[in-house]
N, C-alpha and C positions, 0 to 999 in steps of 0.2 A: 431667555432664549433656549430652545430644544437644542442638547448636546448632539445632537443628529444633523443639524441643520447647516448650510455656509450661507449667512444673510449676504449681497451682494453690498458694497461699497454703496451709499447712496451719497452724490454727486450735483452739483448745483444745475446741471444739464436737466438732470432727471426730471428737473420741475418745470422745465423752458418751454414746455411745451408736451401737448397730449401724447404724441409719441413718444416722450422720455419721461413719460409716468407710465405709459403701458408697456415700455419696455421694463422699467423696473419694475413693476409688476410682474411679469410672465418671468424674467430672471428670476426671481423672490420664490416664486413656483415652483420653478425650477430647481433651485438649490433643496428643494425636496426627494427628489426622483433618487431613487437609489438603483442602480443595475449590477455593477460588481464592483467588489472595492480586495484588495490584498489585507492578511489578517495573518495573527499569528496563533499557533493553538498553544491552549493554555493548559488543556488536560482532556483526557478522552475517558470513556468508559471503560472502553475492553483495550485489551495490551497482548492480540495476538493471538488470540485462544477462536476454537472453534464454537463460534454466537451469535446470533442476530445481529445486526448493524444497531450500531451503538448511538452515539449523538459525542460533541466535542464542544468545549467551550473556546469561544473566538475573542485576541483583541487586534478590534476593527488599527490597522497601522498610519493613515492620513487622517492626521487631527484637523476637526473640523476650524474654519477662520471666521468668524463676527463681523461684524461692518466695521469694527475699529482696527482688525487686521492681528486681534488678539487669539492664539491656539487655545483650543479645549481639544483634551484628548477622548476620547471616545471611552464608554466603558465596557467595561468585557462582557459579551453575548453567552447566554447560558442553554446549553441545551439543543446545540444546532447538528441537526440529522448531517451524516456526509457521504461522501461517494464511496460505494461498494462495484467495483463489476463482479454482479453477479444475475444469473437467469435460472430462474428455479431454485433446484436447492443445489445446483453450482454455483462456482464463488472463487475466486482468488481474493484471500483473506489477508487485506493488508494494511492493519490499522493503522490513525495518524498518531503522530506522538509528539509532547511538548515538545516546542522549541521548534516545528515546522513554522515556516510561510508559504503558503496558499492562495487561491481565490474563494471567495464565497460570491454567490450569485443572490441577488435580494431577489425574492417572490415578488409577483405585484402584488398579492392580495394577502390575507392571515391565514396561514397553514397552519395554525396549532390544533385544528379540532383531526386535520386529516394525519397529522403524526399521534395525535391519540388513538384515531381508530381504526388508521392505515385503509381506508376506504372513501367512497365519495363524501362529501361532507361538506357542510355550506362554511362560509369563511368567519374565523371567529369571532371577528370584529367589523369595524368597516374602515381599520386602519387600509393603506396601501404604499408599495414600496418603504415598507418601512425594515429597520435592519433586524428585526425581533427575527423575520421571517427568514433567516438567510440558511442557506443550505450550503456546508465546506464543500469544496469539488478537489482539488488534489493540491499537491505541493507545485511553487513555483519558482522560487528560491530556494536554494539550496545552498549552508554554510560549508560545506564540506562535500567529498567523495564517498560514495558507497563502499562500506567496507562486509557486506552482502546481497548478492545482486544477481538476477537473471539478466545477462548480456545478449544483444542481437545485435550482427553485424556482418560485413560482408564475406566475413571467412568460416561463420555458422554461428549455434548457440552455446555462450559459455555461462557452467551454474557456478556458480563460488560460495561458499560457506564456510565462515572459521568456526564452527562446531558440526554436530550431524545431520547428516540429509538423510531422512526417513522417508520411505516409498513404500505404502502398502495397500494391495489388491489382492482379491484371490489368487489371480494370475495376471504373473506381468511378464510381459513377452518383449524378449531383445530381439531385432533384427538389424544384423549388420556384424561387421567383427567388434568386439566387445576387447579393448587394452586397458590394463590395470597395470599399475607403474606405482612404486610405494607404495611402503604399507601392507599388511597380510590380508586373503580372502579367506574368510572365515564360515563355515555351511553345517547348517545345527543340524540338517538333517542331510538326509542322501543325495548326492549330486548324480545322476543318470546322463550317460553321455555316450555315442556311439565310437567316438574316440578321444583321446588320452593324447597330446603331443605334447610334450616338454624338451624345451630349444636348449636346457641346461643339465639340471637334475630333476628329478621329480622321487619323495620319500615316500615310504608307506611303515607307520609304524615305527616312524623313526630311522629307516633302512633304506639307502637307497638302492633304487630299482635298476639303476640302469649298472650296478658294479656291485654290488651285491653276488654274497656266493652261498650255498647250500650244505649243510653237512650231510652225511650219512650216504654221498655217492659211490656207487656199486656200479661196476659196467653188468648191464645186459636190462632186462625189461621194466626194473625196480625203479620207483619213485625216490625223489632226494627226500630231504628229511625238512622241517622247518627252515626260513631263512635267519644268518645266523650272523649276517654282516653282508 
């Protein structure tokens, strides 16, 4: 028996008559048909890096049953393309990683020549619904909570990361008030700004500005001298 396969129970009914051999038949058929099944990834290619969409290997999770009611476990699928949203050469890049559960969707026909050439292509074989052809679509179980995550909900969007969040464009433009809370703002090059308000102190050179005093004060037209504290 194909480890792909759930042969239906055969039944002394089955034979009593035309209908309960055509019913076991078309059942028998049927226990071919594949449409989605839950899987666990077992390893991916890429691990997060900026690359073409990768492929993952899959194991199929409902062991198939025999007419005796004995389990065979399925074996692990090699090489199955998965979901990217992406359009063009934008992309939210979010690889899958062992130890996810997912769905995979069975093709009806053999897609291996069109994941070769990533173009039209006639189908490779004349297998159909078969599990070779499956394509991972996203996670659906989940053992655990994110512990990095883009949140949406009703009181706006929150980014969370336990290491750094890198944002780079030529120009990136904030609009709206900008609060920073913890932690130092740090600026390699020049900060241009039409004003300056600091609610506390604000240094310059290690000196504050706002209590800071000058040497070398003379009354009448003269200039102070460097600041000196």
């Amino acid at each position: 028996m194909s480890p792909q396969t759930s042969i239906p129970n055969h039944v002394a009914a089955d034979n009593a008559s035309d209908v309960g051999r055509l019913r076991f038949i078309i059942a028998s058929a049927l226990s071919g048909l594949r449409t989605a099944m839950p899987v666990e990834v077992i390893s991916c290619t890429n691990a997060g890096g900026v690359s073409a969409i990768g492929t993952v290997d899959i194991q199929p999770l409902v062991s198939a049953v025999d007419g005796s009611g004995k389990l065979w476990e399925h074996g692990i699928i090699y090489g199955v393309p998965y979901l990217r949203i992406q359009g063009g050469a934008n992309a939210v890049v979010l690889d899958p990683q062992a130890g996810d559960i997912g769905i995979a969707s069975i093709c009806d026909r053999d897609i291996s020549a069109v994941k070769s050439t990533a173009g039209v292509s006639g189908p490779g074989s004349l297998r159909k619904h078969d599990m070779s052809d499956a394509v991972y679509l996203s996670t659906v179980i989940s053992k655990s909570a994110p512990t990095q995550y883009v949140l949406f909900s009703a009181s706006g969007i929150t980014m969370l990361s336990p290491s750094t969040v890198t944002i780079q464009a030529p120009t990136i433009d904030l609009i709206g008030q900008v609060n920073q809370s913890g932690g130092t703002m740090n600026a390699a090059t020049s900060v241009i700004t039409p004003v300056v308000t600091a609610s506390t102190s604000m240094s310059v050179s290690g000196k504050d500005v706002g209590t800071h005093y000058h040497s070398g004060v003379a009354t009448g037209t003269g200039n102070t001298g460097a600041m000196v504290g």
